[in-house]
N, C-alpha and C positions, 0 to 999 in steps of 0.2 A: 435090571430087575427092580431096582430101587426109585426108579423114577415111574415104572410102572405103577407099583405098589401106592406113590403118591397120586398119581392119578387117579386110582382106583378110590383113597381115601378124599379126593376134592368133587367127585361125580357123584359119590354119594352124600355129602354136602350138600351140593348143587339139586338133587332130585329131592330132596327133603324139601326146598322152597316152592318146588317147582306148581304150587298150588297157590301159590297167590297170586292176587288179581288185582293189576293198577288201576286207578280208577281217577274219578276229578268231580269236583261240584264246583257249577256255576250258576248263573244268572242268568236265567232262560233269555232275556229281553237281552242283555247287553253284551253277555258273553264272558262277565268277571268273575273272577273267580272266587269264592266263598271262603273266608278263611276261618275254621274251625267251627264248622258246620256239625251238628252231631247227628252221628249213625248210628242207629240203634239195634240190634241183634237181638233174635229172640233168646231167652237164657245165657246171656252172654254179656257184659260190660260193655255200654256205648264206647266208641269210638271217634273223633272229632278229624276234622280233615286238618291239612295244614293248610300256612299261611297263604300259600297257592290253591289252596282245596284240595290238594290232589291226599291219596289215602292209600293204603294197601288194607284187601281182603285174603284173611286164609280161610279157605272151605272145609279142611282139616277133613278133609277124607269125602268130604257130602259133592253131590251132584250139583246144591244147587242152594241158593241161601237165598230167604226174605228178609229184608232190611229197612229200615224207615229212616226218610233224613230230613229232619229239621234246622229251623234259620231262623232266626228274630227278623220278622216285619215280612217273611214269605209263608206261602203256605206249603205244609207237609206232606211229603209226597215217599209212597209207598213203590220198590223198587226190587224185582226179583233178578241174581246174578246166579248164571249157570256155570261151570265149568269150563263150556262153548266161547265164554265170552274172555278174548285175547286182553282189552282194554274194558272200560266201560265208563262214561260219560255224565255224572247225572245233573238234570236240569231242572231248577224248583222258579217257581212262578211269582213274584212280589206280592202279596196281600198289602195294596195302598191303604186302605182303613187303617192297618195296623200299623204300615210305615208312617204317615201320616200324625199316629197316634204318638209314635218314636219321637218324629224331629218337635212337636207341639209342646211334648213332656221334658225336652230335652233339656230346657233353662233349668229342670230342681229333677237333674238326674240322679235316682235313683241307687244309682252304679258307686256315684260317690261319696253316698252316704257307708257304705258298706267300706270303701277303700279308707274313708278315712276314720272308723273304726278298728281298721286292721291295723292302721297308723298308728292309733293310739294304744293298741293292745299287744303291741311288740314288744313290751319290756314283759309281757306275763306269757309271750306265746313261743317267745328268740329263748332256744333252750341254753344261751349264752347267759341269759340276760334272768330268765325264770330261775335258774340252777347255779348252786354254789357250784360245781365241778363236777363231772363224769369220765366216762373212759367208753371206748369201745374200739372194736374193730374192721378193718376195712379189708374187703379182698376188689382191686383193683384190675382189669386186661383193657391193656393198649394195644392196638393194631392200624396197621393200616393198609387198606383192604381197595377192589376194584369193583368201580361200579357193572363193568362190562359183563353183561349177562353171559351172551355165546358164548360156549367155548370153544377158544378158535385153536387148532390144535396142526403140527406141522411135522410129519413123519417122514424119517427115508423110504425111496422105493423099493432100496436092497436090504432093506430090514423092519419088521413088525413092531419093532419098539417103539415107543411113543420118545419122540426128540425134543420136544418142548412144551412148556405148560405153562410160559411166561404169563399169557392172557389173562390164563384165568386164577392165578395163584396169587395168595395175600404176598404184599412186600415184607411186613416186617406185628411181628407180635411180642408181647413184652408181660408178664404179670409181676402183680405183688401182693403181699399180704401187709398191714400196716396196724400199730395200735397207736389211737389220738387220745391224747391226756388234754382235759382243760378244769383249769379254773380259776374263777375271777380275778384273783389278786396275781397270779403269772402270767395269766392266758392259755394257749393252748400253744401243743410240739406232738410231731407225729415221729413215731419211731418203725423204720421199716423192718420188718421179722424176716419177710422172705421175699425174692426178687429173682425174676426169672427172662431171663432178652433169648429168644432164639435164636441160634445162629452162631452167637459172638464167643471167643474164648475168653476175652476180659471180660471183666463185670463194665455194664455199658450203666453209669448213671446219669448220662444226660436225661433222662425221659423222666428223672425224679427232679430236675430243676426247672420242668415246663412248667410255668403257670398252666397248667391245664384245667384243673378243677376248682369251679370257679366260685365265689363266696356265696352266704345267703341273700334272697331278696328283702331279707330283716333290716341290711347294713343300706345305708346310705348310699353308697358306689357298691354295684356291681361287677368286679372285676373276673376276667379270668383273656387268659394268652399277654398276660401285662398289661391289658387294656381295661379302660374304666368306663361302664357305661353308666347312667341314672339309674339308679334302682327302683323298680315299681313301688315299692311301700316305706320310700325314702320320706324325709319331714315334708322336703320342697315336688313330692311328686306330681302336686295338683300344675304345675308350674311345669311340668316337662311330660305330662302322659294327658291324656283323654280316656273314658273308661266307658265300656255298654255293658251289660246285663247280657246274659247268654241264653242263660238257664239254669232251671234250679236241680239239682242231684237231690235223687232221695236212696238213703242209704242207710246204717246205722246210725250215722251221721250226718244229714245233708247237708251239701252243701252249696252255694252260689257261684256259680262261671261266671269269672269276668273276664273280657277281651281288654287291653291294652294297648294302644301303640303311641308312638313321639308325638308331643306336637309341634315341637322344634328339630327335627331331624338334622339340619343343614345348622343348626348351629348347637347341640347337643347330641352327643352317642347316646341312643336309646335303645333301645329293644322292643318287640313287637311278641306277641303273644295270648295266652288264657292262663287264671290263676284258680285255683279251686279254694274258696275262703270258704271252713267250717262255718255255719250258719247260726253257732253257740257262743263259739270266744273267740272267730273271726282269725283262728290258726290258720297256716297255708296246709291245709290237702296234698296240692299237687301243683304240680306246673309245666309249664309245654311255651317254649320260647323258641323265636327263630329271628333272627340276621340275615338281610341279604343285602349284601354291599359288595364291601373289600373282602370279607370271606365270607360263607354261606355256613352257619352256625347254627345249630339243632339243639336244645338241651331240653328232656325229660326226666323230672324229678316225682319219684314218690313219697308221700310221706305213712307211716304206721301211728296211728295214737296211742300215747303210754297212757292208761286208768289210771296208775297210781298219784304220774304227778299231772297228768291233764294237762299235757303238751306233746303235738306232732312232731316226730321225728324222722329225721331224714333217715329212708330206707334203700331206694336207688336214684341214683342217675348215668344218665347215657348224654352221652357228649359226640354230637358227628359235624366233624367240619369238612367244607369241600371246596375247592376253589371259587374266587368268587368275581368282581370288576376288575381286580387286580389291584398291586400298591400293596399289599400286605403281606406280612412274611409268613409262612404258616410252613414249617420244617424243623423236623425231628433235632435234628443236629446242624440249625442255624443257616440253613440254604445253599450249602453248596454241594449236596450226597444225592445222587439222583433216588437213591432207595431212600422212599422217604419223604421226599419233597415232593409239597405239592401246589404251594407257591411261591415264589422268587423275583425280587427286584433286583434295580441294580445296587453293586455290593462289589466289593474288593475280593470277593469268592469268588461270583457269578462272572467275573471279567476272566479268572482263570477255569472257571467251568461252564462248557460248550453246550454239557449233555444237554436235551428237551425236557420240557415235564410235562408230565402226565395226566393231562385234566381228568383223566378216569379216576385218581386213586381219591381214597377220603382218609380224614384220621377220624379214627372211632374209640371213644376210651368210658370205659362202663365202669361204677363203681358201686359196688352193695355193702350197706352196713349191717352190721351183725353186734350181737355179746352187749349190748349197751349195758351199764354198771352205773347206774341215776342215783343210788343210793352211798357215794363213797366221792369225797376229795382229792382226786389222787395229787402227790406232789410229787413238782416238775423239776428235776436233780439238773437239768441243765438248760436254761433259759434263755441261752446264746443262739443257739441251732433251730432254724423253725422246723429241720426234718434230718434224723439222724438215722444213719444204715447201721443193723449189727453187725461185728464183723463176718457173723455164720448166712447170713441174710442171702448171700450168692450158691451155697453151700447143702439148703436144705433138699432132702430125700422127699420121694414122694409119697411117702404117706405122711410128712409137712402138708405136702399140696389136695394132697385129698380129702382130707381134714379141714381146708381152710377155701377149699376152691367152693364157692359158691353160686358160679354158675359155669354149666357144663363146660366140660372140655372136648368139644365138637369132633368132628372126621374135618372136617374142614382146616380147625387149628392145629390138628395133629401132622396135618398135611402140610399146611405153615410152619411148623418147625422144621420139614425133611427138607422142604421148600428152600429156607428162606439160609439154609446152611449150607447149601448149594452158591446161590446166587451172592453170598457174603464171600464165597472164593471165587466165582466166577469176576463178577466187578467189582471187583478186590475194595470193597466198602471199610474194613478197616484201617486200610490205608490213607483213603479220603478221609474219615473222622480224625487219624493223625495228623493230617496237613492241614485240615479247618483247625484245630486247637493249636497246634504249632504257628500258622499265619495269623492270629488273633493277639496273638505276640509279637508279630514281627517277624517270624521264621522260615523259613522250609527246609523239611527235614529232608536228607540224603541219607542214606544209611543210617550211621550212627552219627552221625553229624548236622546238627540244624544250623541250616545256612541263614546266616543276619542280614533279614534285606536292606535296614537303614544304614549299612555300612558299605553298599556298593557303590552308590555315586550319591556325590553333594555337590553343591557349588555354593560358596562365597566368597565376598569381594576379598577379603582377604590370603586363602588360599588358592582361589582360582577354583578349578576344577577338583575333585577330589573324589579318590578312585581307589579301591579296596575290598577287602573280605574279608567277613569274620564269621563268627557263629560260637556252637559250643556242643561238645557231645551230649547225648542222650543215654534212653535207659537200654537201649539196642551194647552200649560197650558196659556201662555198668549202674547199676539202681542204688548204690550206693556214694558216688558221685560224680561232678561234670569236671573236664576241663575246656574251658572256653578262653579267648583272645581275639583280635583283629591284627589287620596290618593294612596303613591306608598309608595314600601317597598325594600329597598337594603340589600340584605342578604351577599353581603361582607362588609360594614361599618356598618351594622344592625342599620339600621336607618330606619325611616320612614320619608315621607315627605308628603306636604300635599297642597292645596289650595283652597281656595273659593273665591267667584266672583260674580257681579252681574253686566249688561248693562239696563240702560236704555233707553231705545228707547225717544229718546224728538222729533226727526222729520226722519223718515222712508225714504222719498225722496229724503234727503240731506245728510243720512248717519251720522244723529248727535247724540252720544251718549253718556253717561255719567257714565264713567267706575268706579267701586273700588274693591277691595280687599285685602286678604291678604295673602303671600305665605310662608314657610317655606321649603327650600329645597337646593340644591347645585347648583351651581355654574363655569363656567371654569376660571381662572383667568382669566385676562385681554380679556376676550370677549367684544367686545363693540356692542350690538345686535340694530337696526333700530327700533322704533316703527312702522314705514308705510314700511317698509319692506314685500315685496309680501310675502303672507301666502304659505306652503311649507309642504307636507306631505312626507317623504321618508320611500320606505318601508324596506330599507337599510341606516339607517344616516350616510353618511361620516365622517371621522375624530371621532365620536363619542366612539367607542369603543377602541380607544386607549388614549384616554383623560385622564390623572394621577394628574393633578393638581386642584383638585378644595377649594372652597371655602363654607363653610355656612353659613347660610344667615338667618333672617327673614323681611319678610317687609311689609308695609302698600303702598298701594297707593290708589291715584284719578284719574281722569283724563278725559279731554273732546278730542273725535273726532269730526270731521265735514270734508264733501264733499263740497269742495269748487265749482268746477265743476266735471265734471267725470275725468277730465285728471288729478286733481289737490286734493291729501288729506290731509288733515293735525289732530294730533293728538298733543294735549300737557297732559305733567302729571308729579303730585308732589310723592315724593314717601319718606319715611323715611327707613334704612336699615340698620340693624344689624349683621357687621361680623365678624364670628367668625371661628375658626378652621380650618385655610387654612395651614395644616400640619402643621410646624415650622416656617413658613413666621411671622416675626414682623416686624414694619412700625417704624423707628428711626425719631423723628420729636423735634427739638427744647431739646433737651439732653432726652427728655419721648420715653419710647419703649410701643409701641401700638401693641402686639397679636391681639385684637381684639378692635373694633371700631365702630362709629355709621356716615354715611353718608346720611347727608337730600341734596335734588339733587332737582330741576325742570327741567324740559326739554320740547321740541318744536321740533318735527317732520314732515318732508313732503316727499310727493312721486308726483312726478310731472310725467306726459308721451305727450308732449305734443302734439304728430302727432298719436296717437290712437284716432283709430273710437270707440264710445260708443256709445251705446243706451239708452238711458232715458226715462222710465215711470213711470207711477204716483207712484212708492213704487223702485224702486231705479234704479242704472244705470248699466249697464249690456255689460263688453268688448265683441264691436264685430272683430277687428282685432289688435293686436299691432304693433307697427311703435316705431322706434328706434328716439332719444334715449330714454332710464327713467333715473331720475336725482334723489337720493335717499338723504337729509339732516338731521341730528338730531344736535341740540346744549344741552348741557345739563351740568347745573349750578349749582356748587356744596354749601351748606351755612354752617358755622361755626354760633355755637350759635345758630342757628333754629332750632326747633324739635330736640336737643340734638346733632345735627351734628358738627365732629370733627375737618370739614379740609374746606377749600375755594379751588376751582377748577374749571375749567373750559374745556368742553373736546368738541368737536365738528368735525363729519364725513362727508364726502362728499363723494358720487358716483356716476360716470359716466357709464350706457349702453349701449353699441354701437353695435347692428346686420347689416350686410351686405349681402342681400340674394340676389344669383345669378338663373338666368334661368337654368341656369345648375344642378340645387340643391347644388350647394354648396354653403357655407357659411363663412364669417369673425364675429369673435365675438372682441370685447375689451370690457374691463372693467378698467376700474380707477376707486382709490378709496385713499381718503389722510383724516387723522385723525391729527388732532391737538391738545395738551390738557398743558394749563398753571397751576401754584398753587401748592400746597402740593397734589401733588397725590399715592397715596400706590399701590403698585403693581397690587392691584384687577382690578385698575379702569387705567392701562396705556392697550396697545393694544400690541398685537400680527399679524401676519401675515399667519395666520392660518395653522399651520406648520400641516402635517401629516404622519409622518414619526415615533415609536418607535426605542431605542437604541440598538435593539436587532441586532445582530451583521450578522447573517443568511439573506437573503435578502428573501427567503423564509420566513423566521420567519416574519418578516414585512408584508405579505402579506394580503392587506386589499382592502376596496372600495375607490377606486379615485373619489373625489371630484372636482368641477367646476372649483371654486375658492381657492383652497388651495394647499400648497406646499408641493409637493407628497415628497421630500427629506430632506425637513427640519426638525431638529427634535422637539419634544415638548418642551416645557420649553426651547428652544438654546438662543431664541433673544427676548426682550421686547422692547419697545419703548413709548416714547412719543409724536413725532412727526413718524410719517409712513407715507408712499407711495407705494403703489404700480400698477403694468401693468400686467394685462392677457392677453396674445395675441392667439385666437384658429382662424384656419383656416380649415374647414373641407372640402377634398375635396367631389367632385360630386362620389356620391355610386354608386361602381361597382358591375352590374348588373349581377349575374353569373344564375339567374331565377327568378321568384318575388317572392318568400319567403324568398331569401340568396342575400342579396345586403348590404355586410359591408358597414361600413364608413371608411375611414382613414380620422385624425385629428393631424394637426401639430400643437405645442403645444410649447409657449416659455410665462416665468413667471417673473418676475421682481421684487424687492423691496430693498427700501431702509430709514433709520429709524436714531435715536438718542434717548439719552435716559438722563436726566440731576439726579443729586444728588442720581451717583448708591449704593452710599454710606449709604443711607436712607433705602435700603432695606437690611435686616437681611435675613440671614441662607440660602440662596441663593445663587448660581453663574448663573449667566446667560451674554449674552454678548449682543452687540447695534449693528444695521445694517447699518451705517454710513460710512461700506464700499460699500456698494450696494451689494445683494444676484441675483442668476439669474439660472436659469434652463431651460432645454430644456427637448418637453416631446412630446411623438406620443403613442397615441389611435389609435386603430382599434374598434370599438364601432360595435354593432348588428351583432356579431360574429353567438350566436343562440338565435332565440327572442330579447331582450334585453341586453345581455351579450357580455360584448367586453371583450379585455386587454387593460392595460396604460404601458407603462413605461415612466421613469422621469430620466434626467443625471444633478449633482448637480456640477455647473463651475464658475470660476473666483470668486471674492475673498475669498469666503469662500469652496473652494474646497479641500477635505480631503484627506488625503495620498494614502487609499486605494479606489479600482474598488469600493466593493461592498458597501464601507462607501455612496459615490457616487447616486448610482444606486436605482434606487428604481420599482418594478413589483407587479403589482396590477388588480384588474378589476374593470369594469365599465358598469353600470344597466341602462338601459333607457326603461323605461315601465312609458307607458300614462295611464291617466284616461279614 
């Protein structure tokens, strides 16, 4: 009865549209298509076609409509559409005189005297920019919806009941209610009130961390889905757009239509569409923008004019994306949920997920502003969060929604909730959104058990093979906290190693927890690893398989983390450790030779990001875009006499992150990163420069996976140090396009470091040498060769430059496969 019931509420839906009329304006002579043609209706708001020409009529009840369509440089042609008519066609004729007049006029175009007034009037028109502060409210619905008309419907023959309505029913609907605080000296933060996902029994917030809604055309980049395109009324626009004259609006206001599109498409992201500039202060009106590439992107903007302060304000927008050449990810919940997706490349998901997708579905997400308050400052109590959920936000009654719902709530979405709560158990989707965030770490989850996939097989030269299982429980055993360990087995050193672990959870929202355990296992010398260091799944580990030197270990630790804000973590921990068997390496200290040794340490770690957008809701914070730089710190204090530790030390890292992202897609990367360490330190605990290079003489033989950060040329064990520095400098140009599935990267590639090393004398059964002449290398990638797969090669120059070519030289590949 209950899926009756839906059917009933999506057919009347469905027959509410059933009066519009597709249609298309071309070029009678050639056959092109007109893009933003205008339709005129008698008593009715013109209408414009899109960037295809094509249009929808509603007859709204009439038999039959007269319409007029006009075009700059054709002549005007009057068009009656009946009911009778399934499609309809319309074809307007060139007026050469006029076109003629176009391309003759075209040197002291007209178009840009007008855009580059708008240019200059953005600081009086950008209600950012015109206005100390404001507030208002936003009622936002996401959906994603199917284009397929018919409704194709599939019944038993031993029963009346309707069996399936997959066809024609939305996948997935989501609303919320928001208020946006800005002003100049914070900026702006939006706080969500109320939030609504059909279907789910958790609160589902991935759909509040989509870049979805995308900036003003005031700002210089246009961004929106994390993508950056030129903005039309940017400083440099004359430089990346071309502009014509449409037509003039006459209204309370009128205003000028201007058409836009790239002139550099193949080497800037642009955008293509019509802009409505008031004809007074040159405010935007309105706007109507379309994409069609890698996704097929729709956005309609309204604006309302305020009298008081004499700036247009944004009143609605509609956002419809649809599948498009392909290459671009366009998915609710990151590409791997067949509800939802509706485009998919390849991806560390997509290899574990077979399902199809559904070039029919689109994502649609409509936003109307309301309440605007121009007359008041408001201040912003939390400056960290660019969007923060109340914790009632999931919670609210409907007359919350009635109150705030701003545009109907259809028979159709109503139908999409009965719908979509069905199919959320049928293909069991909250299970998939479980496994995409648990694999995005590294996991899959079992039961209550998330299984550790970096712990099932390794190999290095060292241990041989290396073969085990770990993981850690979930909130399936308890939400208060985890116990985790592994247990792996090296069948070249025949050892086993092992660990156990337990987090307490003491405050969920702020990320506070209270770590211990204890590990037995190996070690690379002179690694110095981050606590707050971004977590890292590779399903190929760099440098790892050629790693020869290590060390063993046992040890005990504690330790507390805490979310200081979203941009900002820090973690401290005391740890006691035992080592032993680092080949022949012994530590000469004070006339005593130390084999093996016992080091108690405390240390103090942070990860700061501080121009990343986060989200914050009641159970934690959730990156919704990162912004450069991240600034990575650990100090870590070594005690003689405390918990039986042997030596006094003090070692302490600093890292700098630096991305530069161009319109063009390409990118500058730096990274700095300098290590410092005073005291009695034994080799375990000085630093390296992450060399990745084996001695094998074949440069062939070398051939392994190239790493981000690590020097493709140097070899293991060459250089230690105590003080280090070093500079990664990647420059990757804009990917050439040879079809949308094959668009290498080239990445130019230069590496730096340089280091010292005090009392070499201290260290036994070793040779190794200090980098206190400065190292340097030069290195070029071609990356996304097929799928994922590039080549590197690396050239190894100045001071420490070896006799021979292929001493030098170093050729390798490089994996780039997302979640």
């Amino acid at each position: 009865m209950r899926l009756v019931c839906t059917f009933i509420l999506i057919l009347t839906g469905f027959l509410a549209n059933a009066q519009q009329i597709p249609g298309k304006v071309i070029n009678a002579i050639t056959g092109e298509p007109l893009a933003y043609a205008k339709i005129s209706i008698k008593e009715s708001s013109p209408i414009l076609s899109k960037i295809d020409g094509s249009f929808q009529l509603d007859l709204d009840g009439q038999k039959s409509l007269k319409i007029s369509v006009s075009y700059l440089g054709f002549y005007t042609r009057d068009f009656k559409i009946s009911e009778e008519n399934k499609t309809v066609l319309l074809q307007l004729y060139p007026d050469y005189e006029k076109l003629n007049t176009v391309y003759i006029s075209s040197y002291r175009n007209p178009a840009n005297k007008i855009i580059a007034k708008a240019i200059e009037n953005r600081e009086v028109n950008d209600p950012r920019k015109a206005l100390e502060g404001f507030e208002y409210q936003s009622y936002s619905k996401f959906l994603i919806d199917n284009d397929k008309n018919p409704i194709q419907l599939a019944t038993d023959s031993t029963n009346s009941e309707i069996a399936t309505i997959v066809n024609v029913a939305r996948a997935y609907l989501s609303e919320k209610v928001t208020k946006h605080r800005y002003n100049q000296k914070q900026g702006g933060q939006e706080e969500v009130l109320g939030l609504k996902t059909a279907g789910f029994k958790k609160p589902i917030y991935d759909v509040l961390s989509l870049d979805i809604y995308p900036t003003s055309f005031y700002e210089n980049d246009y961004s929106i889905f994390q993508t950056k395109y030129a903005g039309p009324l940017a400083k440099n626009a004359f430089k990346n757009y071309e502009y014509r004259i449409l037509d003039t609006l006459n209204s309370e206001r009128p205003a000028y239509l201007i058409y836009f599109k790239p002139k550099r498409e193949k080497v800037i992201a642009g955008l293509e569409g019509v802009i409505h500039l008031d004809t007074l202060n040159y405010g935007i009106q309105k706007t109507e923008t379309r994409l069609i590439g890698e996704i097929d992107l729709e956005i309609h903007e309204d604006y309302d004019f305020n009298t008081s302060k004499e700036v247009w304000l944004l009143q609605k927008r509609d956002i419809k994306i649809r599948p498009g050449s392909g290459g671009k990810d366009i998915s609710v919940f990151g590409g791997n949920i067949s509800l939802g997706t509706i485009q998919r490349r390849l991806s560390i998901s997509s290899i574990f997920n077979n399902e199809p997708i559904d070039n029919d579905l689109y994502l649609d997400a409509t936003s109307i502003n309301y309440n605007y308050q121009l007359n008041r400052v408001p201040k912003i109590e939390k400056t960290s969060a660019a969007i923060s959920v109340i914790p009632e936000a999931n919670k609210q009654e409907d007359d919350f929604w009635n109150a705030n719902r701003k545009e109907p709530y259809t028979a159709k979405d109503e139908a999409t909730s009965i719908y979509v709560d069905s199919i959320i158990k049928t293909r069991n989707i909250e299970r998939k959104i479980e496994v995409k965030k648990a694999m995005a770490n590294g996991y899959y989850p079992l039961a209550f058990w998330d299984l550790q996939l970096s712990k099932l097989f390794k190999y290095n030269n060292f241990e041989g093979i290396r073969l085990g299982v770990g993981g850690k429980t979930n909130d399936r055993l308890s939400k208060k906290f985890n116990i985790g360990g592994y247990f792996v087995y090296g069948f070249g050193d025949e050892r086993a190693k092992y660990n156990i672990n337990t987090n307490i959870y003491l405050n969920r929202s702020t990320g506070t927890n209270f770590k211990m355990g204890y590990t037995r296992d190996i070690k690379e010398v002179a690694s110095f690893n981050y606590l707050k260091a971004p977590p890292k799944f590779y399903l190929i580990e760099p440098r790892f398989v050629n790693i020869n030197f290590f060390y063993n270990y046992k040890q005990y630790y504690a330790g507390l983390e805490h979310r200081i804000n979203p941009q900002l973590s820090s973690e401290i921990r005391f740890s006691q450790t035992e080592i032993f068997n680092a080949r022949d390496y012994a530590f000469l200290y004070n006339g005593e030779v130390y084999p093996e040794y016992t080091v108690s340490t405390a240390g103090i770690s942070f990860s700061w990001e501080p121009f990343s957008d986060y989200l914050e809701t009641p159970e934690n914070s959730v990156l919704i875009e990162r912004h450069s730089p991240r600034i990575t710190a650990q100090i870590d204090k070594g005690f003689a006499d405390v918990a039986n530790g042997d030596f006094n030390f003090l070692r302490t890292g600093l890292k700098l992150e630096y991305t530069i992202r161009r319109l063009d897609l390409s990118r500058t990367e730096f990274i700095l990163e300098g290590n410092y360490a005073t005291g009695t330190l034994p080799l375990t605990h000085t630093f390296h420069a992450y060399p990745n290079s084996s001695r094998q003489e074949a440069v062939l033989k070398r051939f392994s996976v190239a790493g981000k950060t690590s020097f493709e040329t140097m070899y293991y064990n060459e250089f230690y140090s105590d003080r280090l520095a070093m500079l990664h400098m990647r420059h990757q140009l804009r990917p050439i396009k040879f079809s949308n599935f094959f668009q290498p990267e080239i990445v130019l590639i230069s590496r730096h470091a340089i280091g010292d090393i005090d009392h070499m004398d201290r260290h036994q059964n070793i040779d190794f040498k200090s980098l206190d002449q400065g190292y340097s290398e030069v290195g070029l990638e071609i990356n996304k060769i097929i799928s994922g797969f590039g080549l590197s090669t690396a050239y190894r120059y100045g001071s420490y430059h070896l006799p021979g070519f292929s001493q030098n030289f170093a050729f390798k590949f490089t994996l780039n496969i997302k979640f």
